[in-house]
KEPADREN-981102 format. One record per residue (C-alpha): residue in one letter; z, y, x. Coordinates in steps of 0.001 Angstrom, whole numbers, plus 500000, padded with zeros to 6 digits. Each point is the difference from the previous one (the first is absolute). Layout:
# KEPADREN-981102
aZYX...
END
This chain:
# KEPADREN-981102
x493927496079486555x497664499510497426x497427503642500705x497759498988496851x502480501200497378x501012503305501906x496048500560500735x499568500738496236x502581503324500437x498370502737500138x501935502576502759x499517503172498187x501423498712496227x503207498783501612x503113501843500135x502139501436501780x502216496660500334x497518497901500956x498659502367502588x503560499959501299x500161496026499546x497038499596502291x501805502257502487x503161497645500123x497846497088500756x498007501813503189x503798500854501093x501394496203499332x496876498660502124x500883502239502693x503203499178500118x499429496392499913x497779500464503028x502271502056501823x502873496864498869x497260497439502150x499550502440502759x504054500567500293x500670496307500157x497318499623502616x501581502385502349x503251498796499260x498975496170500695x497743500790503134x503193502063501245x502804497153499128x497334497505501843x499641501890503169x504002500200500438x500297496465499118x497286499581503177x501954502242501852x503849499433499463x499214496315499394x497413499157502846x501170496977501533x500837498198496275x497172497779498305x500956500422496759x500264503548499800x496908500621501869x498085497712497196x502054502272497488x498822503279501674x496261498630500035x500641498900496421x501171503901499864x497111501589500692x497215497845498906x501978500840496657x499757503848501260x496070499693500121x499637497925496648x502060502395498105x498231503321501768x496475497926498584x500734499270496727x501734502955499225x496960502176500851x497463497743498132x501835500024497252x500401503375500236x495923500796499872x499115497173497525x502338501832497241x499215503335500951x496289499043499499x501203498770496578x501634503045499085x496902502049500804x497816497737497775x502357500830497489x500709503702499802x496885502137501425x501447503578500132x498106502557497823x496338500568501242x499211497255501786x498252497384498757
END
């Protein structure tokens, strides 16, 4: 996201579609972040059956380890990714009054 073009906007000139524009992208991060943290739960969970139903197979226990390493990668990057845009998006639109 390139913030030096969107720095130059000025928060109380813009209108009511932009203000509503801005709102769309805080919602779309969210819901990408809550995407990362669903397929984390969902991966840790698939892993620990695998562990469990499959305990005494090699190849399903490398699967299930694969699982939930997977679980804790996507749990990671979904939340830093989260923060580094919405720090982005405050650099960008400062609500009226603050500096």
């Amino acid at each position: 996201m390139d913030v030096e073009h969107y720095v130059k906007n000025d928060p109380r000139k813009m209108v009511l579609r932009d203000h509503l524009a801005f709102d769309r992208t805080v919602l779309a991060n969210q819901r990408t972040c809550l995407a990362h943290l669903r397929f984390g739960i969902f991966s840790l969970a698939t892993g620990l059956t695998f562990m469990k139903v499959f305990a005494d197979d090699r190849v399903f226990l490398m699967i299930a380890y694969l699982a939930i390493a997977l679980s804790v990668v996507a749990v990671v990057v979904g939340t830093m990714k989260f923060y580094i845009f919405r720090k982005k998006l405050n650099m960008v639109y400062k609500p009226f009054g603050k500096n």
